[in-house]
MITOR-325620 format. One line per field, with one value per residue (C-alpha): x, y, z; residue in three letters; chain. Coordinates in pm, whole numbers. Layout:
BEGIN
X c(X,...)
Y c(Y,...)
Z c(Z,...)
rest c(ALA,...)
kette c(A,...)
***
This chain:
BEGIN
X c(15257,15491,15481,15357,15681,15661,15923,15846,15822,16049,15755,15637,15936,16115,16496,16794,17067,17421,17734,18078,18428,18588,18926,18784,18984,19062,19044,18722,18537,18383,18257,18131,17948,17763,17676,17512,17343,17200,17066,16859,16738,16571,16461,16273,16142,16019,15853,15736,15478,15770,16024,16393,16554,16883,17035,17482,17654,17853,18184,18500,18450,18143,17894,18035,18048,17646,17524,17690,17541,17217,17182,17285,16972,16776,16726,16665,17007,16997,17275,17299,17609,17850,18057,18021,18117,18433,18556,18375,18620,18907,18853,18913,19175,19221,19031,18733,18721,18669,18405,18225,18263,18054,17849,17662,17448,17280,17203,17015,17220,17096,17387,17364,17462,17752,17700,17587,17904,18115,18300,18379,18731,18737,18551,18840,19123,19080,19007,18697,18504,18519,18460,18138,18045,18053,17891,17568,17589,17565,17343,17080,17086,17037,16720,16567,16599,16434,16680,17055,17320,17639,17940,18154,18379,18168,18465,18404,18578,18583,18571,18348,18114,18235,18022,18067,17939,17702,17526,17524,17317,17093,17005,17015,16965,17332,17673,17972,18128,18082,17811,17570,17282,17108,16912,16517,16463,16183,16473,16727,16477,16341,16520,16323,16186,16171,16498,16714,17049,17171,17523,17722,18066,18372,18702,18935,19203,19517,19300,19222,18909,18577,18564,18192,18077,17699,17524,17268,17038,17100,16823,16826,16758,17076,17209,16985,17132,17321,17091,16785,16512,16436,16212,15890,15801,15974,15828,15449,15528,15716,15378,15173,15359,15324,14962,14918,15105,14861,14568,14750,14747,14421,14219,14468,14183,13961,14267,14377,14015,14010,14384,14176,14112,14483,14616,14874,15202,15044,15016,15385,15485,15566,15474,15184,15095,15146,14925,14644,14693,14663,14419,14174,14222,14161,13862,13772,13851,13673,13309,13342,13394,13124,12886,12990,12938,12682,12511,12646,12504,12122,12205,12259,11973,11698,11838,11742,11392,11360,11468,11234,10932,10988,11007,10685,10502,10492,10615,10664,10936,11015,11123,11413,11473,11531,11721,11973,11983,12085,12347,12469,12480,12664,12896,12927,12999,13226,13397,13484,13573,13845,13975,13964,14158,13919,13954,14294,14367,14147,14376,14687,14596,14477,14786,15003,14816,14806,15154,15268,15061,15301,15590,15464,15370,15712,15851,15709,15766,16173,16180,16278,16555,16852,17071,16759,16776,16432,16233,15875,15926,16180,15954,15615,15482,15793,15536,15420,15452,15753,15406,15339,15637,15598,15410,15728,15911,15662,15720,16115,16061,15866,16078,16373,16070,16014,16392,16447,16207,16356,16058,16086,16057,16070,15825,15564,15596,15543,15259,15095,15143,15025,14694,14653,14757,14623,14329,14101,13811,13492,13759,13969,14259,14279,14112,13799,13819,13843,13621,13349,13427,13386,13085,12929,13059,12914,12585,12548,12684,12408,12145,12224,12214,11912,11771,11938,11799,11439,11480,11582,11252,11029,11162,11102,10744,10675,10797,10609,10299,10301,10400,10096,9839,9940,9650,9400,9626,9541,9897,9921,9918,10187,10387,10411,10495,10774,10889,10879,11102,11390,11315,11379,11689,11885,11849,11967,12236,12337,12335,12553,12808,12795,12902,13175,13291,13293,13492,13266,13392,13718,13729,13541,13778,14064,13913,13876,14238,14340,14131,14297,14669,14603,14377,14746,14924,14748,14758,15171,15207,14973,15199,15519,15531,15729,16010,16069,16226,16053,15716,15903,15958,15602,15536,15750,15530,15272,15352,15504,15184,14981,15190,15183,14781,14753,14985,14748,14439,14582,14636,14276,14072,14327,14198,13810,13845,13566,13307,13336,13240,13035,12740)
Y c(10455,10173,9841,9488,9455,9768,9976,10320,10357,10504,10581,10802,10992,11264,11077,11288,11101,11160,11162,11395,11341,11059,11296,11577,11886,11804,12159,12178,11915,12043,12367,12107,11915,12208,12279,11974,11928,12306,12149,11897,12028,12309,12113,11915,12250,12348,11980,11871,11612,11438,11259,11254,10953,10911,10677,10656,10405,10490,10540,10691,11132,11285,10971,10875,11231,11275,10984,11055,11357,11195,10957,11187,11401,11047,11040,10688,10573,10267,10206,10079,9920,9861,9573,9264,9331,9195,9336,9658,9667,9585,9945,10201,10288,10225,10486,10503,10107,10229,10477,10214,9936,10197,10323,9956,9883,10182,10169,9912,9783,9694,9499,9616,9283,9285,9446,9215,9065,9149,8884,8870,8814,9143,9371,9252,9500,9855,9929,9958,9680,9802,10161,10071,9949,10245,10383,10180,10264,10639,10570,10419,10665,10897,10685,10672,10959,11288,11534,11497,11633,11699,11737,11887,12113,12165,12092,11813,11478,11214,10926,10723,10733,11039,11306,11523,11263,11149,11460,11517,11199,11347,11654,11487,11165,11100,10952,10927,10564,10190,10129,9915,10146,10348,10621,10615,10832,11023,11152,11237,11414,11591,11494,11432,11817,11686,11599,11881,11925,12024,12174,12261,12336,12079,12143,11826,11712,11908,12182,12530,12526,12720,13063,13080,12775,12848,12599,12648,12455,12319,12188,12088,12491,12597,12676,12890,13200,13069,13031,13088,12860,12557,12627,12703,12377,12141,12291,12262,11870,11811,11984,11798,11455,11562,11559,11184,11120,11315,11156,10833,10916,11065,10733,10468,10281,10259,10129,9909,9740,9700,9532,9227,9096,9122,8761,8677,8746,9082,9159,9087,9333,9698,9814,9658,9841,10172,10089,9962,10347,10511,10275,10375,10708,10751,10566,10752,11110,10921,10931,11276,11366,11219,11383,11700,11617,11521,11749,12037,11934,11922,12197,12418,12212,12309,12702,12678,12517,12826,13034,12944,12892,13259,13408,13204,13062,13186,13515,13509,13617,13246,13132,13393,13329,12966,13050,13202,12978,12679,12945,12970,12557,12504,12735,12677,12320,12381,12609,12365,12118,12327,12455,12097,11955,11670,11619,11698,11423,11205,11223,11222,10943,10684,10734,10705,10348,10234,10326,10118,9811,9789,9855,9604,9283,9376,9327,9026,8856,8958,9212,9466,9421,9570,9711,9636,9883,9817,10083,10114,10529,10545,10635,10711,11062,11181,11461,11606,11888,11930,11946,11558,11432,11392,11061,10906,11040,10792,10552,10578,10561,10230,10056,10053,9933,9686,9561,9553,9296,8973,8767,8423,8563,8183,8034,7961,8346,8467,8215,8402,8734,8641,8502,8779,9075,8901,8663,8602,8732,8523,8612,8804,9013,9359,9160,9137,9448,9603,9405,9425,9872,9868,9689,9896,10240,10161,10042,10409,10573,10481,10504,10873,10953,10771,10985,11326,11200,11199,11530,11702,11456,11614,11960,11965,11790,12095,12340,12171,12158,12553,12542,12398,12448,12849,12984,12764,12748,13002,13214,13020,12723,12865,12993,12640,12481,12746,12678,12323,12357,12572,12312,12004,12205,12289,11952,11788,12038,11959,11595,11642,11857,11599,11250,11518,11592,11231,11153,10855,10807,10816,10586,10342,10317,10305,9997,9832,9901,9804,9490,9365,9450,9205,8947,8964,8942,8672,8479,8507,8405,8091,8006,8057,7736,7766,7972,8243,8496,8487,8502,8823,8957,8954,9123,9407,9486,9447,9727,9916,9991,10002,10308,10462,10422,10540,10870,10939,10882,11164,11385,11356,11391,11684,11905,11842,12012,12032,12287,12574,12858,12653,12672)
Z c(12661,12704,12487,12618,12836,13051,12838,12718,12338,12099,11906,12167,12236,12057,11932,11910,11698,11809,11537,11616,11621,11794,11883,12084,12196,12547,12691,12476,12649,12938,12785,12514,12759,12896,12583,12511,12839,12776,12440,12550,12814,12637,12400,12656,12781,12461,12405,12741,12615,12440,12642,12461,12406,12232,11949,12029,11910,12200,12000,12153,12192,12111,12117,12428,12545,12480,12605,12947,12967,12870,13150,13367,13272,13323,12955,12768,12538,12255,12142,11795,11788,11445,11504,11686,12099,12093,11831,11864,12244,12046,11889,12178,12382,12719,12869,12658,12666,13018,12957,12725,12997,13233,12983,12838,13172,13156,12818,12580,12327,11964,11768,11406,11145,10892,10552,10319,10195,10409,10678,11019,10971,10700,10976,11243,11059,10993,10624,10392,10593,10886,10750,10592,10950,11085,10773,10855,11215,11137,10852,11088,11354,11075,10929,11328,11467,11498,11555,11415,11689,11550,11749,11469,11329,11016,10785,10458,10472,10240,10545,10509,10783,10953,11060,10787,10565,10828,10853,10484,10424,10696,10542,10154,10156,9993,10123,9937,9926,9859,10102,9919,9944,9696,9819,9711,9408,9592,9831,9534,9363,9679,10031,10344,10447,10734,10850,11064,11208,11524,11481,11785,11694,11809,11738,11664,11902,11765,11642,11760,11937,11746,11683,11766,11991,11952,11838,11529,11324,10938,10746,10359,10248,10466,10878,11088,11244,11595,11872,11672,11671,11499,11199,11240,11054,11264,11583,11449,11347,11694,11838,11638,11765,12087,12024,11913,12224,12483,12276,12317,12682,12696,12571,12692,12869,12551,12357,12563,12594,12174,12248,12308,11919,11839,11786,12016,11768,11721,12068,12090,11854,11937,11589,11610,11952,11804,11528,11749,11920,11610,11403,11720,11757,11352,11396,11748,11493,11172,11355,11480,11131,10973,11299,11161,10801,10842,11045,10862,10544,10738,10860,10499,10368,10667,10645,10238,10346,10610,10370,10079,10361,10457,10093,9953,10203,10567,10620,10959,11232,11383,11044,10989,11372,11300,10999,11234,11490,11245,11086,11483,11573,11210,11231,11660,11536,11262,11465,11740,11497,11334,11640,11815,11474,11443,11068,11077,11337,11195,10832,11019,11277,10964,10745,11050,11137,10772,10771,11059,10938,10688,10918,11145,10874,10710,11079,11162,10824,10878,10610,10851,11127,11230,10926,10720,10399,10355,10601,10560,10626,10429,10112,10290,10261,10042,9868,10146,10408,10681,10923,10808,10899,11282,11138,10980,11298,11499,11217,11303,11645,11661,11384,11638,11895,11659,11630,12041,12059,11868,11619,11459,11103,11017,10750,11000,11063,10696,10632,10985,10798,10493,10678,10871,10656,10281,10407,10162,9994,10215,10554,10735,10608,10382,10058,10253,10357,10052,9914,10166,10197,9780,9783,10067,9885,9592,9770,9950,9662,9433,9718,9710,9343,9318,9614,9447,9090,9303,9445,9098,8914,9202,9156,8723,8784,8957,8728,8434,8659,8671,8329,8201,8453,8534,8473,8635,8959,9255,9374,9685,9526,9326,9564,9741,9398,9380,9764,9692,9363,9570,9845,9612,9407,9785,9857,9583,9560,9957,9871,9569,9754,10031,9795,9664,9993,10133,9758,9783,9369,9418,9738,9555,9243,9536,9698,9367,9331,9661,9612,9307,9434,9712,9543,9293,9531,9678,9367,9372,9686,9636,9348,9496,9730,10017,9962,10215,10031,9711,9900,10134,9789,9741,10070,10012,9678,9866,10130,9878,9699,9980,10132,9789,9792,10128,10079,9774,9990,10235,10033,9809,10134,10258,9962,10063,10435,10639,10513,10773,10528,10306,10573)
rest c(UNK,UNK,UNK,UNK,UNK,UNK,UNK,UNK,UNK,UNK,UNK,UNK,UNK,UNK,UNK,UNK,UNK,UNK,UNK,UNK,UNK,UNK,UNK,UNK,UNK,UNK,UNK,UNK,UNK,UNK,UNK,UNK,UNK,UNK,UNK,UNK,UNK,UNK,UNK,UNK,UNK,UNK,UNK,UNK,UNK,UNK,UNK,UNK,UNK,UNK,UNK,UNK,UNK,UNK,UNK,UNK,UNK,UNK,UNK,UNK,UNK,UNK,UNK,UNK,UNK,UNK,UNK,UNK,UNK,UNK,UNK,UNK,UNK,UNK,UNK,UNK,UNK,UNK,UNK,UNK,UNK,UNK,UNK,UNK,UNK,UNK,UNK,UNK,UNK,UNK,UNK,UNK,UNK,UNK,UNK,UNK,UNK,UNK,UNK,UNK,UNK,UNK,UNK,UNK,UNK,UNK,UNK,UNK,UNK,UNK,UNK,UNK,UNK,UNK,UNK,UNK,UNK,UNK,UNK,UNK,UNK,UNK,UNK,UNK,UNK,UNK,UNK,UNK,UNK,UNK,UNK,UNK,UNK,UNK,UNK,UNK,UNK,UNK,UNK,UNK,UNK,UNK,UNK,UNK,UNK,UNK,UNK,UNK,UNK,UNK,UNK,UNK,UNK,UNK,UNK,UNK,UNK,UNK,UNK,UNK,UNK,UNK,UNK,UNK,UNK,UNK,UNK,UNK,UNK,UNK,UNK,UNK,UNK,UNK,UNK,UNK,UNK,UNK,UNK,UNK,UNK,UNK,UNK,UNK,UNK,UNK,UNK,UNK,UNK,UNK,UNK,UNK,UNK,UNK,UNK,UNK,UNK,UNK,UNK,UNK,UNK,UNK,UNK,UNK,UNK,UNK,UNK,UNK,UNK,UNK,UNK,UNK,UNK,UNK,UNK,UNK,UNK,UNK,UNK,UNK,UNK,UNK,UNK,UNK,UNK,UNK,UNK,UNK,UNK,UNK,UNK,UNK,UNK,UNK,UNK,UNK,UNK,UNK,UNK,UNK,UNK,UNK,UNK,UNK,UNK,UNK,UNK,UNK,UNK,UNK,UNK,UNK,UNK,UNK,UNK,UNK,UNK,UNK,UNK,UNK,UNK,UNK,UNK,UNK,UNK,UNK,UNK,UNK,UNK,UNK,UNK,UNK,UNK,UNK,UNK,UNK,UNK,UNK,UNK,UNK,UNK,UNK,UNK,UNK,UNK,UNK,UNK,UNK,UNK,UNK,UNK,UNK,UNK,UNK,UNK,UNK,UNK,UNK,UNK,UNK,UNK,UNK,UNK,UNK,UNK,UNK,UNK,UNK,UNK,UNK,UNK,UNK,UNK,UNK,UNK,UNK,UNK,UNK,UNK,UNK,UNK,UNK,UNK,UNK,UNK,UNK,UNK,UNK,UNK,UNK,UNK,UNK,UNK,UNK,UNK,UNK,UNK,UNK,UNK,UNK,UNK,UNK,UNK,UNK,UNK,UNK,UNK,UNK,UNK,UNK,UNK,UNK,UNK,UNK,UNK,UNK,UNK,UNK,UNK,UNK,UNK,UNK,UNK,UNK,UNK,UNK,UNK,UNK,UNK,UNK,UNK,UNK,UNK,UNK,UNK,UNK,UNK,UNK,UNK,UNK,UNK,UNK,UNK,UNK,UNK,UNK,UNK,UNK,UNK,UNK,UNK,UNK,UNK,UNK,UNK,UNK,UNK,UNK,UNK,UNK,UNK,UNK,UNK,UNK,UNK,UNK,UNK,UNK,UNK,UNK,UNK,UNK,UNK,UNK,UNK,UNK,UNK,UNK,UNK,UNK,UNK,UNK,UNK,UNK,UNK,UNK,UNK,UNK,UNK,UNK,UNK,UNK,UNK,UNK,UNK,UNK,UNK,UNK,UNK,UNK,UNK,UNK,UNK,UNK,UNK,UNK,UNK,UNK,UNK,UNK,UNK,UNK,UNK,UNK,UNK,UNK,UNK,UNK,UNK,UNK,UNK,UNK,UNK,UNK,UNK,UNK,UNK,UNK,UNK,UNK,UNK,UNK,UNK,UNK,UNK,UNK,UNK,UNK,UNK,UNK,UNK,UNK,UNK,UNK,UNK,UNK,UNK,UNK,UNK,UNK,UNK,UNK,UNK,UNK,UNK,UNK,UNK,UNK,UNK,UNK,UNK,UNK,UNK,UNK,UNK,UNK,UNK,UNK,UNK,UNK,UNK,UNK,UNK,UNK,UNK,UNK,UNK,UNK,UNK,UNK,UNK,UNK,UNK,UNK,UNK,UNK,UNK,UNK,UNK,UNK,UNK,UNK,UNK,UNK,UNK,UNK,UNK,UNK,UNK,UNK,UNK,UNK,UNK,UNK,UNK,UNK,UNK,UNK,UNK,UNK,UNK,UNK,UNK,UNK,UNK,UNK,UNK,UNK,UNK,UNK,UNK,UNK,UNK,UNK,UNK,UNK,UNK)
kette c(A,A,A,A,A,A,A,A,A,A,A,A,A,A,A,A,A,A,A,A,A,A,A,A,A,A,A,A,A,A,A,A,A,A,A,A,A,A,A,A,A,A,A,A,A,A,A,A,A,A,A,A,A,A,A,A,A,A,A,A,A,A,A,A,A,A,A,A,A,A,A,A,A,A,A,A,A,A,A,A,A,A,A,A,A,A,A,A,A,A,A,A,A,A,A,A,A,A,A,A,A,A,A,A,A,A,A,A,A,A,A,A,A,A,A,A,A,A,A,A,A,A,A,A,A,A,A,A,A,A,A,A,A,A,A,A,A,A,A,A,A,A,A,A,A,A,A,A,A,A,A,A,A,A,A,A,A,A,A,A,A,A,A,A,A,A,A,A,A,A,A,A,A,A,A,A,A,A,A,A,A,A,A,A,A,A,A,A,A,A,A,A,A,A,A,A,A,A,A,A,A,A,A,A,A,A,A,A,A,A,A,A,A,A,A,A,A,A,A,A,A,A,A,A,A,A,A,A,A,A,A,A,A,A,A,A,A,A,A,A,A,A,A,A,A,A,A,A,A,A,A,A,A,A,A,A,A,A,A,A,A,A,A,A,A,A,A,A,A,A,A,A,A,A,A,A,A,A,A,A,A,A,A,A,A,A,A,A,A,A,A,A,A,A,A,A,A,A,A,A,A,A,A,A,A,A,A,A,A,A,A,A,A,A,A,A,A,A,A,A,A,A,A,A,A,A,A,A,A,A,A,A,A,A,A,A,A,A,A,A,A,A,A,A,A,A,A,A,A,A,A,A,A,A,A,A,A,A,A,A,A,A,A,A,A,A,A,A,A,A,A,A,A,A,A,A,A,A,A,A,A,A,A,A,A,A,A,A,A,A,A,A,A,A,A,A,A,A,A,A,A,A,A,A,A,A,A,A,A,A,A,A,A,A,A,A,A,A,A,A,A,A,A,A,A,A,A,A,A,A,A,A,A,A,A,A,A,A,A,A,A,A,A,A,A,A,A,A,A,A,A,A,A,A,A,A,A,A,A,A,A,A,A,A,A,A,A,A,A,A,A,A,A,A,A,A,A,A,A,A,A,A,A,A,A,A,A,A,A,A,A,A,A,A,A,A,A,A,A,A,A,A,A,A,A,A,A,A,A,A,A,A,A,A,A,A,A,A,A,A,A,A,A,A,A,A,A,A,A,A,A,A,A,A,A,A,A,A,A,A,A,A,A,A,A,A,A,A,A,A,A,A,A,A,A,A,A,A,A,A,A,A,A,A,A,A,A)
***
């Protein structure tokens, strides 16, 4: 699906990050090139539905090397670039100024700033400054992409910003050095499961070439065996990627039609487009969901009806016939809802679009942009499975969408996002959303106790009728007075396991939450005047908690699956 402009999404495609030496083993090279072409190409056999894309900052060697061979194979290049053009020239030799010279028209470039404190004139001489350049150039093809591909010769170094350091960070979240960055502490204490390594051994100019050039894969629990597949992890949350992008495909027409409400700096935003994709498809999943909830839970309460009917009233043939035919459509339906993934998709499609909300505000109100250390994936879905994190994969993907497209991220922008995002209570905007989703919770919520308290009054005034009137009451009287007790106790039972499926409790007290962290927020902001970055310190809160709330609401609904053996 490409964004507003015509070009293809990052979000949509599977990114291979590219770090390796810059002093290559000549007689090495072309074997090393075969190599890498033999990479991606089977990785684009094994992932079809994903097209690759790369991330090179085009640097002299292996960078330059791989994206070559890239758009050769007709593959899609960015180039995050460390240093300002000119200077960034002034670093290569004559003939891979050459190869760079060919290489940036057939690539898009994406010009990474100077580290905070750091000066033009300091980044213009080899040393520390320039070092830490290159340090944030690796370190954000690390944060972006998908897949890590390491030309290397596996070997520590204490450079800051080489590979070995480079693909260290990858895999733990660390790097040695004076960068001004300090990693989240959800990654110290537990790095991105997620993340994976391609290693295909490159020897050093100077340097005896490797022993074993196969390449294998390293993820944070150690290397693969050479040649061996990725995980089986990785491939089920490439698969599952692959998935929101076929949906994305399927329903294009649909989404494209509910594209019409966005406001017009929304509609400009890439993030934002990938959010519209998955905010409909969770909605598209959300209803199919509640169908089968629903319907499941009449289901289980018309087969203990048939049951009871059969066993005190009517002792006839149809009823245990119909008692198996509703055990057939619930379990039919259950069936095709597990093996179709609905609730699964439906999870997985809301904290993806919840997720990229964030990204997107955060975007548009200039938190995020090139060299940004503030990343709205960077701590989203820390806790959970390697299978989950195809969503902070798309997340990756469309924040470099998000920083091709230039924004205003002036004041006039943050007051938009803070109108749009915030609102107010009586309007638009997530406070009157939560407010109005609490309010309606708690409505149904106490709609249904009152109808379970009902059932469970019904059912006792029925037992205390045979209690006192026993003897006076003829046996099929009694026998209905029985069915209609295990009548009224299966369906107050079906609608108390139905409130404790839908965790109609728990959502309410998270509205309420949600509803107060922006109506504070809200109330900072209003006090803040006009100061930009104050009121961007606000938003970053803001998003902040709402990614926290939304991980937690994942995972709370992922222990209630659907209730395929409960019929």
């Amino acid at each position: 699906m490409p964004a507003a402009d015509g070009t293809p999404l990052l979000a949509h495609s599977l990114v291979i990050g590219v770090s390796g030496h810059r002093k290559l083993h000549g007689d090495d090279v072309p074997a090393l090139q075969a190599r890498v072409r033999a990479f991606l190409v089977d990785l684009q056999a094994q992932q079809p539905d994903l097209p690759l894309a790369l991330l090179s900052s085009l640097a002299e060697g292996s960078d330059q090397l791989v994206a070559q061979v890239a758009l050769d194979l007709g593959l899609r290049v960015v180039a995050p670039l460390p240093l300002p053009m000119d200077l960034y020239r002034a670093d290569f030799e004559i003939e891979a100024l050459q190869a760079l010279e060919q290489l940036l028209p057939r690539v898009e470039v994406l010009s990474l700033p100077l580290v905070s404190g750091t000066s033009r004139e300091a980044v213009s001489l080899r040393g520390p400054a320039r070092d830490q350049q290159y340090a944030q150039a690796g370190i954000f093809v690390s944060d972006h992409c998908h897949v890590l591909l390491a030309l290397w010769d596996g070997q520590p170094s204490d450079q800051l910003g080489g590979t070995a350091q480079v693909v260290e960070f990858h895999l733990h979240g660390v790097m040695r050095g004076a960068l001004d960055r300090q990693p989240a502490a959800a990654t110290l204490l537990g790095p991105d499961q997620e993340n994976i390594v391609h290693h295909l051994p490159a020897a050093r100019d100077g340097d005896a070439p490797p022993a074993d050039p196969r390449g294998r894969w390293l993820t944070e629990d150690g290397a693969c065996a050479p040649d061996a597949p990725p995980p089986a992890g990785f491939a089920r949350m490439f698969e599952r990627q692959a998935g929101f992008v076929h949906d994305a495909g399927k329903y294009a027409d649909a989404i494209d039609e509910a594209r019409q409400d966005d406001s017009e700096d929304a509609a400009r935003c890439p993030v934002w487009r990938t959010f519209g994709t998955a905010d409909w498809l969770a909605r598209a999943y959300q209803q199919r969901v509640a169908r089968v909830l629903r319907t499941t839970y009449v289901l289980v309460a018309l087969m203990g009806f048939a049951f009871f009917t059969y066993t005190d009233v009517i002792s006839d043939d149809l009823v245990i016939y119909a008692f198996l035919v509703l055990f057939a459509i619930g379990s039919g339906l259950a069936l095709l809802a597990n093996r179709r993934q609905w609730q699964r998709k439906y999870l997985d499609y809301r904290t993806l679009a919840e997720g990229l909300r964030v990204q997107s505000y955060w975007r548009r109100a200039g938190i995020v942009v090139p060299g940004s250390r503030t990343t709205a994936h960077e701590n989203f879905l820390q806790k959970q499975d390697t299978e989950l994190g195809w969503i902070r994969n798309v997340m990756r993907g469309a924040s470099v969408d998000g920083m091709r497209v230039a924004t205003a991220a002036d004041e006039a922008q943050v007051d938009a996002v803070v109108r749009e995002w915030i609102g107010t209570p009586d309007g638009d905007g997530q406070l009157a959303y939560y407010g109005s989703a609490s309010r309606r919770r708690a409505r149904l919520h106490h709609r249904a106790e009152r109808i379970a308290r009902i059932c469970i009054g019904l059912g006792v005034a029925s037992a205390a009728l045979l209690a006192l009137f026993a003897h006076r009451l003829d046996d099929q009287v009694k026998l209905v007075l029985v069915s209609g007790m295990g009548i009224l106790s299966v369906a107050a039972a079906v609608q108390e396991a139905y409130m404790h499926k839908k965790a109609d409790k728990e959502l309410i007290r998270q509205y309420g939450f949600m509803q107060r962290i922006f109506a504070g927020a809200k109330r900072l902001l209003d006090g803040l005047g006009d100061d930009p970055a104050e009121r961007r310190r606000v938003l970053v809160a803001l998003g902040e908690a709402a990614l926290t709330e939304h991980a937690e609401w994942s995972l709370m609904h992922r222990e209630r699956p659907l209730p395929t053996s409960r019929i």
